[in-house]
PDB file with one MODEL, atoms N, CA, C and O in Angstrom:
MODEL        1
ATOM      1  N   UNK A   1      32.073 -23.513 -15.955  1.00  0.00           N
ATOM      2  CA  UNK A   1      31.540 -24.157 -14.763  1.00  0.00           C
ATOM      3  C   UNK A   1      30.276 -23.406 -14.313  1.00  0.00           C
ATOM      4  O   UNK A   1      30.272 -22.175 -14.292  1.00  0.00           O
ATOM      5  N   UNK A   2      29.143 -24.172 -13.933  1.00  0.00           N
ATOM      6  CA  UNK A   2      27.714 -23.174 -13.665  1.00  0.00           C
ATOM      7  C   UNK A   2      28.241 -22.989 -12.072  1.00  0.00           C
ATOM      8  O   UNK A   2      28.746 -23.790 -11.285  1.00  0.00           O
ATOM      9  N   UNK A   3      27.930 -21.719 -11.974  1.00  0.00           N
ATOM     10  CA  UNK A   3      28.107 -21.080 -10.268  1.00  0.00           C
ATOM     11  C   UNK A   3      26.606 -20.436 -10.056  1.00  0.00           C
ATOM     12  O   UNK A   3      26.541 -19.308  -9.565  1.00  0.00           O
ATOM     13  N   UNK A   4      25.362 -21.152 -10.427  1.00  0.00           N
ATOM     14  CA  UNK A   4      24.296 -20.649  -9.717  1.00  0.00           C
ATOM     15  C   UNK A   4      24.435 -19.848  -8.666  1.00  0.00           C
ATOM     16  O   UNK A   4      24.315 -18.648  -8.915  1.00  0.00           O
ATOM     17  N   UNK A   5      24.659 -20.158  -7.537  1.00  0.00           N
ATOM     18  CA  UNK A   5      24.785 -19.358  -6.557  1.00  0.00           C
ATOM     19  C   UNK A   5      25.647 -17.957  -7.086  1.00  0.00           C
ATOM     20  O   UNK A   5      25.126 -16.876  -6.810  1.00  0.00           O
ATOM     21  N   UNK A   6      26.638 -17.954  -7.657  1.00  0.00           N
ATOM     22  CA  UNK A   6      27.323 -16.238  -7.804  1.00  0.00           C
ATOM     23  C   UNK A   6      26.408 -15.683  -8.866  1.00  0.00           C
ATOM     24  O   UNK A   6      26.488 -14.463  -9.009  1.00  0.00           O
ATOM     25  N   UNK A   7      25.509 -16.357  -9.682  1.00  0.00           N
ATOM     26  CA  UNK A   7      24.712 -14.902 -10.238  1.00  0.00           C
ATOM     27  C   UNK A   7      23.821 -14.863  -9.589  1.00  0.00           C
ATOM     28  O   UNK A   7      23.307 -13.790  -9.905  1.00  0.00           O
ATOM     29  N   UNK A   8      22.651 -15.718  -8.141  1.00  0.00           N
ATOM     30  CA  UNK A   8      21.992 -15.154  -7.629  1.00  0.00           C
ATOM     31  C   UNK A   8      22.441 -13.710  -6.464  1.00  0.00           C
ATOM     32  O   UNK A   8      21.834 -12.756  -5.977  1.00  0.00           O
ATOM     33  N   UNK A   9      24.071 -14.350  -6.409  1.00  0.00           N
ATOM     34  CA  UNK A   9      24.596 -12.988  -5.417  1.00  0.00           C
ATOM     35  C   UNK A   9      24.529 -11.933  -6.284  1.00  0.00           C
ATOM     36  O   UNK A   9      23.584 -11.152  -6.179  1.00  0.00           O
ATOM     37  N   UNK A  10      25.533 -11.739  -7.290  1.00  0.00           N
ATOM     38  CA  UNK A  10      25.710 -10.942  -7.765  1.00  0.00           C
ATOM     39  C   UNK A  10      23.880 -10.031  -8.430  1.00  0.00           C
ATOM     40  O   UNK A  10      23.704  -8.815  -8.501  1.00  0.00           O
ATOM     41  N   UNK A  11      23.035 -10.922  -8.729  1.00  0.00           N
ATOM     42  CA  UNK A  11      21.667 -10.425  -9.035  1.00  0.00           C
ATOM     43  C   UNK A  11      20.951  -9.442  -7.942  1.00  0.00           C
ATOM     44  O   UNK A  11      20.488  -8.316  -8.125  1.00  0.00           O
ATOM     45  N   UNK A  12      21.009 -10.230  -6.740  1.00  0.00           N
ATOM     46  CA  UNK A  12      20.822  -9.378  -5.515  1.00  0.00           C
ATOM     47  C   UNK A  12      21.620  -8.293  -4.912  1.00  0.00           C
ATOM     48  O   UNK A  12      21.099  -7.405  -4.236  1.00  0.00           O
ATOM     49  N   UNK A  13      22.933  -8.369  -5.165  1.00  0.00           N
ATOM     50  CA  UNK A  13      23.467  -7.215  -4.573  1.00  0.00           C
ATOM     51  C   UNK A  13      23.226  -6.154  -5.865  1.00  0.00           C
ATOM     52  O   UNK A  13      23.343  -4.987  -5.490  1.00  0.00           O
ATOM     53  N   UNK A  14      22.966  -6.272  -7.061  1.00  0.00           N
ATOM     54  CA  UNK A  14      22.730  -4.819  -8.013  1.00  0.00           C
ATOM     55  C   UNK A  14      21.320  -4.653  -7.753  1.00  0.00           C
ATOM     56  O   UNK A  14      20.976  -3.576  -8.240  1.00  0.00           O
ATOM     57  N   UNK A  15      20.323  -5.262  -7.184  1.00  0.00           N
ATOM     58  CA  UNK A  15      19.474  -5.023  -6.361  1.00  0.00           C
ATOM     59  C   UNK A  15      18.784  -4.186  -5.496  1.00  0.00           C
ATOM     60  O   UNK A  15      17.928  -3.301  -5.488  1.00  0.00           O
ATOM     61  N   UNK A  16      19.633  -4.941  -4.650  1.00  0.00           N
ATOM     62  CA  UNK A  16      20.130  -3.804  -3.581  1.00  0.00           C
ATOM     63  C   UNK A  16      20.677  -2.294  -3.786  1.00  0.00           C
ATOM     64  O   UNK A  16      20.355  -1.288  -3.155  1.00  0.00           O
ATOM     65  N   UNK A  17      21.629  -2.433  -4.888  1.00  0.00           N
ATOM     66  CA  UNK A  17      22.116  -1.162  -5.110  1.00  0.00           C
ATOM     67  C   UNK A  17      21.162   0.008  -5.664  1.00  0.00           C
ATOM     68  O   UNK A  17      21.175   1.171  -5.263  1.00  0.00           O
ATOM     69  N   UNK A  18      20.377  -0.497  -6.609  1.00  0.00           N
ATOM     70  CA  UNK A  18      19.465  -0.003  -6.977  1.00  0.00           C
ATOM     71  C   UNK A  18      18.029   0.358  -6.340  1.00  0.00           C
ATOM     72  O   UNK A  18      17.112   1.070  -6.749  1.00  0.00           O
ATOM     73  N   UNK A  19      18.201  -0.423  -5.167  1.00  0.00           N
ATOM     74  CA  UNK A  19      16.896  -0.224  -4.379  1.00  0.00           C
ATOM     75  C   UNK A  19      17.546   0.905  -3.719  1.00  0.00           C
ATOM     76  O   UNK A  19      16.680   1.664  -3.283  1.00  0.00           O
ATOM     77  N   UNK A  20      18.958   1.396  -3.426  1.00  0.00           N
ATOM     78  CA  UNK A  20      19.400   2.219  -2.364  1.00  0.00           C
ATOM     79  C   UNK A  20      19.435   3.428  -3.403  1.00  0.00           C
ATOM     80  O   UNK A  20      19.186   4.539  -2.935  1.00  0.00           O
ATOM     81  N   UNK A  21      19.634   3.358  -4.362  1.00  0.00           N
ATOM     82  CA  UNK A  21      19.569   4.805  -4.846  1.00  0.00           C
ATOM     83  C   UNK A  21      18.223   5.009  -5.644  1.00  0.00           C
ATOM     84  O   UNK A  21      18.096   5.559  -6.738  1.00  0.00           O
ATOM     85  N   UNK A  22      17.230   4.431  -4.838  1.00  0.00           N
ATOM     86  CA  UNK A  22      15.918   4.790  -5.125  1.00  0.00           C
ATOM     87  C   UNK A  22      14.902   4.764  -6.606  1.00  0.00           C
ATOM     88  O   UNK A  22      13.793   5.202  -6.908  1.00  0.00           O
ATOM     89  N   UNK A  23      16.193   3.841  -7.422  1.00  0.00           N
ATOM     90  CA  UNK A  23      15.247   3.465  -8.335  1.00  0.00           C
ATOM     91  C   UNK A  23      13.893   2.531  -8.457  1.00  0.00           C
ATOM     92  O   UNK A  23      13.854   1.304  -8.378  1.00  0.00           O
ATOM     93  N   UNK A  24      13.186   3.114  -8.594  1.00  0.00           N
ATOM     94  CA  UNK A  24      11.766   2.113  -8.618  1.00  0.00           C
ATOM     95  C   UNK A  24      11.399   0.864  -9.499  1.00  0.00           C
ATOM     96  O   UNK A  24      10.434   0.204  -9.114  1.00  0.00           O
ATOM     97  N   UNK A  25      11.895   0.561 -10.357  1.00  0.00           N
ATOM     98  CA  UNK A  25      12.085  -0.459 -11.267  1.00  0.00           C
ATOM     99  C   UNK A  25      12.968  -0.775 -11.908  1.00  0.00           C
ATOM    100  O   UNK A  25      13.680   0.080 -12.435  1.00  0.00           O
ATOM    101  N   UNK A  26      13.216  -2.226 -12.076  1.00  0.00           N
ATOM    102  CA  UNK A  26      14.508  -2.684 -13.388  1.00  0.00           C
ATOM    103  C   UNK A  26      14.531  -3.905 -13.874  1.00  0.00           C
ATOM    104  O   UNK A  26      14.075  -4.736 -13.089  1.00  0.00           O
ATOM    105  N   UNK A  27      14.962  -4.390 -15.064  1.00  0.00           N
ATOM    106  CA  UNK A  27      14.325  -5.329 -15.589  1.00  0.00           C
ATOM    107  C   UNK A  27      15.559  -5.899 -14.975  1.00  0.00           C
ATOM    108  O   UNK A  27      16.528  -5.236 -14.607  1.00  0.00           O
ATOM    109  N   UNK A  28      15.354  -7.931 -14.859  1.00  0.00           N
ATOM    110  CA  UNK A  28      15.795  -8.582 -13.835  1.00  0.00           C
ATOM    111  C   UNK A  28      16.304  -9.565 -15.156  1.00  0.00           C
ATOM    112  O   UNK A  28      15.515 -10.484 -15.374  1.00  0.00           O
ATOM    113  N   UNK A  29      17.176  -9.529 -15.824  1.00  0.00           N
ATOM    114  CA  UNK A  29      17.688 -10.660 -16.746  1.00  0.00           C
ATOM    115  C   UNK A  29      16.264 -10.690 -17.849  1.00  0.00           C
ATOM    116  O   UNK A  29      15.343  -9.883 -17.978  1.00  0.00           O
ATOM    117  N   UNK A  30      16.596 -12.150 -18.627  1.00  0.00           N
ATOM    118  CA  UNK A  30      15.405 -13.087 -19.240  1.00  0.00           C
ATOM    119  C   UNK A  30      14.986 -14.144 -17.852  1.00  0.00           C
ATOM    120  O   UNK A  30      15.630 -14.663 -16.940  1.00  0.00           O
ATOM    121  N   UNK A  31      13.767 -14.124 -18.209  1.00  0.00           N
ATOM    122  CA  UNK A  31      13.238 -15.138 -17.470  1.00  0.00           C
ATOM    123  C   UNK A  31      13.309 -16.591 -17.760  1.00  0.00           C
ATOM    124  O   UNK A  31      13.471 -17.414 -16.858  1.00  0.00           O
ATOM    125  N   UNK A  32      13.194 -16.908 -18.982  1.00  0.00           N
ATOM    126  CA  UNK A  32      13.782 -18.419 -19.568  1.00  0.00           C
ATOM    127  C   UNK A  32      14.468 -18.292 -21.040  1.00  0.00           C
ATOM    128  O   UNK A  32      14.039 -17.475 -21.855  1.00  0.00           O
ATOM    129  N   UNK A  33      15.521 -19.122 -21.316  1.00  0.00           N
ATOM    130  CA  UNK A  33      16.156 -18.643 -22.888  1.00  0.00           C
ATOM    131  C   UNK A  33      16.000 -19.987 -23.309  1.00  0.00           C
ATOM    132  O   UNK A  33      16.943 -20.763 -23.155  1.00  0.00           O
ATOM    133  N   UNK A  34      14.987 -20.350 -23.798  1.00  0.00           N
ATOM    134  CA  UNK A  34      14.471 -21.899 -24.299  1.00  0.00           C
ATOM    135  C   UNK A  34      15.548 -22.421 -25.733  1.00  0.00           C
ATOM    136  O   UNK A  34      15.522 -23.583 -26.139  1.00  0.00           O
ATOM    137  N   UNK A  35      16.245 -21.584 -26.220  1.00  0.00           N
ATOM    138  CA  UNK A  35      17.247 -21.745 -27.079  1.00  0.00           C
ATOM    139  C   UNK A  35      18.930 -22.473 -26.046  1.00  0.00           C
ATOM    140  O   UNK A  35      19.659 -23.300 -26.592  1.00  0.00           O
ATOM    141  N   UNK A  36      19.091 -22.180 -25.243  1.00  0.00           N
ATOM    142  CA  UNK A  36      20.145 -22.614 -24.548  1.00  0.00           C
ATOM    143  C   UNK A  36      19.440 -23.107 -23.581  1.00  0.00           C
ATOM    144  O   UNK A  36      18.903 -22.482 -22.667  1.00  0.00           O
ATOM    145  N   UNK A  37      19.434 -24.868 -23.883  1.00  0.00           N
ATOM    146  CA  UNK A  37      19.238 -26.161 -22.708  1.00  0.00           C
ATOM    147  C   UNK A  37      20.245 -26.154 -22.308  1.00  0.00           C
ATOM    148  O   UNK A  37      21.358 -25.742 -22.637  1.00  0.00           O
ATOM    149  N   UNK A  38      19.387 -27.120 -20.817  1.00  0.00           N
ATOM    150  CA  UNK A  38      20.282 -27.476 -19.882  1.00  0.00           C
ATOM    151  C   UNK A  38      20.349 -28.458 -20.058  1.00  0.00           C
ATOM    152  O   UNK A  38      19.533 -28.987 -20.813  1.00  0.00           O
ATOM    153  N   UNK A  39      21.276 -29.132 -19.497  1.00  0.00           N
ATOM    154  CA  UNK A  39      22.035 -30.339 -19.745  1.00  0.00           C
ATOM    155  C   UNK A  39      22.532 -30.864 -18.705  1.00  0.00           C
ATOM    156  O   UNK A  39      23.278 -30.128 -18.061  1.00  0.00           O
ATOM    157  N   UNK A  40      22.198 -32.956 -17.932  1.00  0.00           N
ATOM    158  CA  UNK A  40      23.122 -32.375 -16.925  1.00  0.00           C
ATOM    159  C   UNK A  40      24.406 -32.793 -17.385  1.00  0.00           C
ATOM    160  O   UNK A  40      25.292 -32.750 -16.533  1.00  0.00           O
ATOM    161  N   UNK A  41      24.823 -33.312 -18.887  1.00  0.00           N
ATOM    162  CA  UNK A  41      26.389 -33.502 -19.296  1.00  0.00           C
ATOM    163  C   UNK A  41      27.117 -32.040 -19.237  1.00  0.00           C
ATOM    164  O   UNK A  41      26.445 -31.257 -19.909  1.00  0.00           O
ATOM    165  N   UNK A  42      28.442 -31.301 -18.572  1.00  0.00           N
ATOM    166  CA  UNK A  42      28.306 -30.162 -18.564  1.00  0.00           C
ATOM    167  C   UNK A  42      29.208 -29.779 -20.402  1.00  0.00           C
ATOM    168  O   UNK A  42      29.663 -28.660 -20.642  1.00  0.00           O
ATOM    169  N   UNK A  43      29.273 -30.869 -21.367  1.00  0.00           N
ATOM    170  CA  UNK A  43      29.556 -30.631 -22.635  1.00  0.00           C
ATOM    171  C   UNK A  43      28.632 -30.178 -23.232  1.00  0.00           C
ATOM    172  O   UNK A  43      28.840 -29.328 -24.097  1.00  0.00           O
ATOM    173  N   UNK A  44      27.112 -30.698 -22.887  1.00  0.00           N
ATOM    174  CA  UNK A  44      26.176 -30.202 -23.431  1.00  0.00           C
ATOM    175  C   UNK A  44      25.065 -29.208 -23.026  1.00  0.00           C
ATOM    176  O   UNK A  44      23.967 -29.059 -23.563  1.00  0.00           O
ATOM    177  N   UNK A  45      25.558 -28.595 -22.021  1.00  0.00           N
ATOM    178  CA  UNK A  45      25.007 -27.285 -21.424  1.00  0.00           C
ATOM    179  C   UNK A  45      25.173 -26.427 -21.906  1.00  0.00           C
ATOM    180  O   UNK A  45      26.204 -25.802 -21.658  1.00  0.00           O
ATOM    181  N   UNK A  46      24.474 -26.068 -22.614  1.00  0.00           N
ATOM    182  CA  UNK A  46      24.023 -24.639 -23.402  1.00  0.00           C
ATOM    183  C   UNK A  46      23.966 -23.288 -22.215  1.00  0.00           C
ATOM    184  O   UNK A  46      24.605 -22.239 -22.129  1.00  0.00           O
ATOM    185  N   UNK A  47      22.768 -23.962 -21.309  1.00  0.00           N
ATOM    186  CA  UNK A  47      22.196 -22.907 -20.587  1.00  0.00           C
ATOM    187  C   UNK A  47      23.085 -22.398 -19.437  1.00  0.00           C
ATOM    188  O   UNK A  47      22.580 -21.840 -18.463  1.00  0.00           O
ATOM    189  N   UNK A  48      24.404 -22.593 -19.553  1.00  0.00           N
ATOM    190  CA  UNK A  48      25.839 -22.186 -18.090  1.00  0.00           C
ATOM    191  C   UNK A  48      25.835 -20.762 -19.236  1.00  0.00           C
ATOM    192  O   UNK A  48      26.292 -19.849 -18.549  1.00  0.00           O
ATOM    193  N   UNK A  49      25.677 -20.479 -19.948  1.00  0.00           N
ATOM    194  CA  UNK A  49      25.838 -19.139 -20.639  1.00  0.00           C
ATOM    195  C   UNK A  49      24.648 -18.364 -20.831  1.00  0.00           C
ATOM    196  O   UNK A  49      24.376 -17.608 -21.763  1.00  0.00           O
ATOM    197  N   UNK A  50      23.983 -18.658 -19.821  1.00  0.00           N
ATOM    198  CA  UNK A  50      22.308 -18.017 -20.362  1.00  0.00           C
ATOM    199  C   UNK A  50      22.223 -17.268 -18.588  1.00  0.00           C
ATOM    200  O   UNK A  50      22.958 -17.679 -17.690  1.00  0.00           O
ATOM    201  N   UNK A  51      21.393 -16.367 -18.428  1.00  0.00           N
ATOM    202  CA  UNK A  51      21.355 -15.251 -17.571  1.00  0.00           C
ATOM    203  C   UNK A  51      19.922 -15.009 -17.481  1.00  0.00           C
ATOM    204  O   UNK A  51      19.325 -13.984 -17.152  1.00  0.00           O
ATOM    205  N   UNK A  52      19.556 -15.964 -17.779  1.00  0.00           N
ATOM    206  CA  UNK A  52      17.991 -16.686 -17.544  1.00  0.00           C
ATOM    207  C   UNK A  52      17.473 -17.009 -16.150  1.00  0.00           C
ATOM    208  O   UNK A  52      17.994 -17.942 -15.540  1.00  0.00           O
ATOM    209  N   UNK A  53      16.400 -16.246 -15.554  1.00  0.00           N
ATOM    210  CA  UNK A  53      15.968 -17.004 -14.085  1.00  0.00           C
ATOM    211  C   UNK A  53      15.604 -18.624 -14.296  1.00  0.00           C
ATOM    212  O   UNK A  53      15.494 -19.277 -13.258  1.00  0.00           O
ATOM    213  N   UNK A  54      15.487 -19.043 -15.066  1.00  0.00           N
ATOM    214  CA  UNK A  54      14.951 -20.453 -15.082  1.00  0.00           C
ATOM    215  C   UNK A  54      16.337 -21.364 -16.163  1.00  0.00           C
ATOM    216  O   UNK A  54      17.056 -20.598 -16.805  1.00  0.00           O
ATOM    217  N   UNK A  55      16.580 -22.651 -16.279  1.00  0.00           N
ATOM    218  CA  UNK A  55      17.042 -23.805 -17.168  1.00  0.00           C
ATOM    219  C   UNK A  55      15.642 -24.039 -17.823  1.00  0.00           C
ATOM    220  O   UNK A  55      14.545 -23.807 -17.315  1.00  0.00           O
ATOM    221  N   UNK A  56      15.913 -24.542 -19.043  1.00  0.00           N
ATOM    222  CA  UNK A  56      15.158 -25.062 -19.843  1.00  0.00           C
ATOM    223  C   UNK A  56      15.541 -26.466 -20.128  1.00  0.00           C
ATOM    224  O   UNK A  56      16.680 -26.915 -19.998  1.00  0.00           O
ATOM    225  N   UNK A  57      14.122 -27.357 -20.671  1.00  0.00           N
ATOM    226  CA  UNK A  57      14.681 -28.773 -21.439  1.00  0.00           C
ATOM    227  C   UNK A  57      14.664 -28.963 -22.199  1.00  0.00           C
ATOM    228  O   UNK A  57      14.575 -27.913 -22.836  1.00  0.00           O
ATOM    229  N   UNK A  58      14.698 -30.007 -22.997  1.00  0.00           N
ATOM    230  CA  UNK A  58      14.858 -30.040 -24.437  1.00  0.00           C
ATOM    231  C   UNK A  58      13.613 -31.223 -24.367  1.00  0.00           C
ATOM    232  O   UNK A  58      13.109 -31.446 -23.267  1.00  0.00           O
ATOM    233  N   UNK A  59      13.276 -31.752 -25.221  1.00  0.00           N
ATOM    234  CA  UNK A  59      12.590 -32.629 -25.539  1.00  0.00           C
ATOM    235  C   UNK A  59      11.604 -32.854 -25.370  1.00  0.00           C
ATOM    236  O   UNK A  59      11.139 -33.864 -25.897  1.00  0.00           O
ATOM    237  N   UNK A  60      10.532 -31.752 -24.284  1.00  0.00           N
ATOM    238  CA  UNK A  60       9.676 -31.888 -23.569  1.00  0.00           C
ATOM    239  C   UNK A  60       9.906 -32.383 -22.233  1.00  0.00           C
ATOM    240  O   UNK A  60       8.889 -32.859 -21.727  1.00  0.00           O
ATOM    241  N   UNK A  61      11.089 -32.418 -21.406  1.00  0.00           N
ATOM    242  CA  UNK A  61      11.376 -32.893 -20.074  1.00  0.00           C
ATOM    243  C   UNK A  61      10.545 -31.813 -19.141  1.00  0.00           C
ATOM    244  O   UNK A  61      10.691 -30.599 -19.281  1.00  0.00           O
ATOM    245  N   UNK A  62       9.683 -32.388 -18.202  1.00  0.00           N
ATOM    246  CA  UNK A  62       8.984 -30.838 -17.153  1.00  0.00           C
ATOM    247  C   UNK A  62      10.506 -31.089 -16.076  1.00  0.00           C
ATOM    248  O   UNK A  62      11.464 -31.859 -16.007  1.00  0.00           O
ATOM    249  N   UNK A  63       9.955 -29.893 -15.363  1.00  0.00           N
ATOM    250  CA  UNK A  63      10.794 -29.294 -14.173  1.00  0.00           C
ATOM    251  C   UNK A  63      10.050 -30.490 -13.421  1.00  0.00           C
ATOM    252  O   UNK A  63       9.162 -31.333 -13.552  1.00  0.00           O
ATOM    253  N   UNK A  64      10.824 -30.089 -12.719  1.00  0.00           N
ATOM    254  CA  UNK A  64      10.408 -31.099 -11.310  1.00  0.00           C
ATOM    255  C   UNK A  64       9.454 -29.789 -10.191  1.00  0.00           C
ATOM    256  O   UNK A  64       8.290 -29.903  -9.807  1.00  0.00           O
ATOM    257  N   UNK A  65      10.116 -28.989  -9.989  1.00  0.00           N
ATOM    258  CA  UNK A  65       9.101 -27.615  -9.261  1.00  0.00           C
ATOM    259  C   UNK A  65       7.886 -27.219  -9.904  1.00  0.00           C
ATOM    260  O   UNK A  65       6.988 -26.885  -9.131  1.00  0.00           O
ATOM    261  N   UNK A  66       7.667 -27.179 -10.976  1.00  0.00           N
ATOM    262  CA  UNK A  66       6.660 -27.173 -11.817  1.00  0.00           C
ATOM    263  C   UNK A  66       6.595 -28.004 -13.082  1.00  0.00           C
ATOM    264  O   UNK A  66       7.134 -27.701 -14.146  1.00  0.00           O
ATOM    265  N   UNK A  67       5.654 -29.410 -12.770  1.00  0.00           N
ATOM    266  CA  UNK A  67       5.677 -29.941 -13.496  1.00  0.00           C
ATOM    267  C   UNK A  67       5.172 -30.654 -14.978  1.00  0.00           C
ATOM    268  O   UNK A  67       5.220 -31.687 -15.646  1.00  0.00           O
ATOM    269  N   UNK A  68       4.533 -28.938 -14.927  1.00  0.00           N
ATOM    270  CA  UNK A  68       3.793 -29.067 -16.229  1.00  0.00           C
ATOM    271  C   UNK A  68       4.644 -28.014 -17.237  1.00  0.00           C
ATOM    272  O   UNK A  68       4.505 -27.993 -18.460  1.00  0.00           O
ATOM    273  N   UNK A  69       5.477 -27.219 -16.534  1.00  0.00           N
ATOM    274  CA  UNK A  69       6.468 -26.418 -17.399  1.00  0.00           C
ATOM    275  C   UNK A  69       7.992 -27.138 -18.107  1.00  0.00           C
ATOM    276  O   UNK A  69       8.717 -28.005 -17.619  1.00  0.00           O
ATOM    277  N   UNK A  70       8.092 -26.556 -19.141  1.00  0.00           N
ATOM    278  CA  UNK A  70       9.901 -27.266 -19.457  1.00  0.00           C
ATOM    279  C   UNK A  70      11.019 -26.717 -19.047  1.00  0.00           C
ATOM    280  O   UNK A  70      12.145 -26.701 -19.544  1.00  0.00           O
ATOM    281  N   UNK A  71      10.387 -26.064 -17.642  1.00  0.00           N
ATOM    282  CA  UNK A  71      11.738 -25.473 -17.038  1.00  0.00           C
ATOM    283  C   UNK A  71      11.876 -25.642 -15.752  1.00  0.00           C
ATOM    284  O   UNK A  71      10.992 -26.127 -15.046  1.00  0.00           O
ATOM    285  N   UNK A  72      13.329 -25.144 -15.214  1.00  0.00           N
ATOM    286  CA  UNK A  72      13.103 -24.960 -13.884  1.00  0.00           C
ATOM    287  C   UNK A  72      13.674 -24.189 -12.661  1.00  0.00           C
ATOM    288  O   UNK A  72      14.891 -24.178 -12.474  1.00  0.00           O
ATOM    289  N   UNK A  73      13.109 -23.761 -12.107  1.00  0.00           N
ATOM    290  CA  UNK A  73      14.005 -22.646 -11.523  1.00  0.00           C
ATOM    291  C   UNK A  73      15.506 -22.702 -11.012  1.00  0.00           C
ATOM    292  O   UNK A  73      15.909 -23.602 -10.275  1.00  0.00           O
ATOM    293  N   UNK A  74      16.364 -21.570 -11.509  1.00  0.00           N
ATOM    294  CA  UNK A  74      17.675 -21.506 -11.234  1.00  0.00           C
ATOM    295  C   UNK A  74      17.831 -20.921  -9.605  1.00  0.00           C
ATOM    296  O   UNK A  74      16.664 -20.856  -9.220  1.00  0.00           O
ATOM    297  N   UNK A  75      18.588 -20.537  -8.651  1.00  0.00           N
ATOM    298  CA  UNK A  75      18.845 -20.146  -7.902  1.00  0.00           C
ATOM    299  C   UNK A  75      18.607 -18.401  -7.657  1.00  0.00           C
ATOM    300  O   UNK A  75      18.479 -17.745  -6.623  1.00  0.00           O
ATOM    301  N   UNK A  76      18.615 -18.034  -9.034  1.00  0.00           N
ATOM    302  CA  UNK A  76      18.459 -16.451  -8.824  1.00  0.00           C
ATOM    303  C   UNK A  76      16.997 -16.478  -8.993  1.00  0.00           C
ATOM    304  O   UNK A  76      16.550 -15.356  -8.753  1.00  0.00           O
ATOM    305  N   UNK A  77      16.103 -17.295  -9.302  1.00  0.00           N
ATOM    306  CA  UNK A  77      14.805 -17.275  -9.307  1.00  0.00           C
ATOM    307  C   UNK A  77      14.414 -17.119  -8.017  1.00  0.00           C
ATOM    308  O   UNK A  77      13.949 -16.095  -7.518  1.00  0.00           O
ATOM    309  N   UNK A  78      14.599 -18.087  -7.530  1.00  0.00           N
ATOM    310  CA  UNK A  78      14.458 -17.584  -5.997  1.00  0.00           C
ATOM    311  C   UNK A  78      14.894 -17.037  -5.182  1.00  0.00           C
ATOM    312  O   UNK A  78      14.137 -16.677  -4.280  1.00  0.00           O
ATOM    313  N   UNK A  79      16.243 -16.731  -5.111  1.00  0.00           N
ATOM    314  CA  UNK A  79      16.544 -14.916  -4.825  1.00  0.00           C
ATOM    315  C   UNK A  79      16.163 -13.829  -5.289  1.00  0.00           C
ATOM    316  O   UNK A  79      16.402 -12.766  -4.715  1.00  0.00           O
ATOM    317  N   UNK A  80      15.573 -13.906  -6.295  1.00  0.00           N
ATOM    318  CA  UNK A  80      14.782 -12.482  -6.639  1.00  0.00           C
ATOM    319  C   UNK A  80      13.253 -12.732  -6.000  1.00  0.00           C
ATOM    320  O   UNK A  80      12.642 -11.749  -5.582  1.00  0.00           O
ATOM    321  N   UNK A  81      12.810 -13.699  -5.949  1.00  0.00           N
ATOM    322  CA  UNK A  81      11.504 -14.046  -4.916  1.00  0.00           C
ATOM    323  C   UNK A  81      11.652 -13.423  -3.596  1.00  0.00           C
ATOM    324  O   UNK A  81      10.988 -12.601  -2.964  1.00  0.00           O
ATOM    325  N   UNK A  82      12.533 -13.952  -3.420  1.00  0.00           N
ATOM    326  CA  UNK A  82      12.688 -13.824  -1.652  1.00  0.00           C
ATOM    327  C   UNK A  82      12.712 -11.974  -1.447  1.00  0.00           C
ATOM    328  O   UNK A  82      11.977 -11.149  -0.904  1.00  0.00           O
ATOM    329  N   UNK A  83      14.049 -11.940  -2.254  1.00  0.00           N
ATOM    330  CA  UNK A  83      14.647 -10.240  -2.531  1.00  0.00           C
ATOM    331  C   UNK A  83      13.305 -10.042  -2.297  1.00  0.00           C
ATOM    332  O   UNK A  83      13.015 -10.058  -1.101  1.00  0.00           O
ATOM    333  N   UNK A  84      12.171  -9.815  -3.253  1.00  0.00           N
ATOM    334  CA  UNK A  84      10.962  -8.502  -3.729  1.00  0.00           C
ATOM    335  C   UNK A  84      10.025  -8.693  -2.275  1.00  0.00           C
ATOM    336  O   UNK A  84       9.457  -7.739  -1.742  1.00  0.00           O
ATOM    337  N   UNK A  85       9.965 -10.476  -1.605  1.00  0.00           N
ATOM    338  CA  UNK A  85       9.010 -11.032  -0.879  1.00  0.00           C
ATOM    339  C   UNK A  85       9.484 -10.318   0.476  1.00  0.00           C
ATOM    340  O   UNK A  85       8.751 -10.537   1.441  1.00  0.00           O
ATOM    341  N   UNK A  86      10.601  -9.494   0.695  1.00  0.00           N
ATOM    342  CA  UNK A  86      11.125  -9.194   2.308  1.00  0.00           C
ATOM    343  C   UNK A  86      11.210  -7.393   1.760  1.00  0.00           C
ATOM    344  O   UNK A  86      11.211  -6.460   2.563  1.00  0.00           O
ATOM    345  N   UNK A  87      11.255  -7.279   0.702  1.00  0.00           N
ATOM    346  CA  UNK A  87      11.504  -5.725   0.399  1.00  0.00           C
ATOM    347  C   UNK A  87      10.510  -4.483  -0.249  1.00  0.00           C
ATOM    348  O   UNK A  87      10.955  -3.343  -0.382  1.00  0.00           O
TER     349      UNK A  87
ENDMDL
END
């Protein structure tokens, strides 16, 4: 089952953790895994196993947020926005 929302929590609170013990950098997942599409059949969702800030399409489908890209932002995309944009 995709729970967008629990890996943007879970993304932000190791975050956080890491911002508190003063590490200065860390890499944040993949940013897109163009090998595991999204799908909205959830038989054919590849990308519920991908840890990717973005879904990808297959066929050439654009995102709707950006619609010249074949992806589109997941929920931890923009919790890690917000996260870096207030911190």
């Amino acid at each position: 089952m995709r729970d967008e929302a629990l890996q943007a929590r879970e993304l932000i609170k190791t975050l956080s953790i890491l911002d508190a013990a003063g590490v200065d950098g860390a890499f944040v997942f993949t940013f897109v895994f163009p090998i595991y599409k999204h799908d909205s059949d959830p038989r054919y969702d590849l990308d519920i196993v991908s840890a990717s800030l973005v879904k990808s399409f297959g066929g050439g489908k654009p995102g709707t947020t950006y619609p010249d890209m074949p992806w589109e932002p997941k929920e931890s995309f923009r919790a890690v926005a917000e996260y870096f944009a207030t911190h």
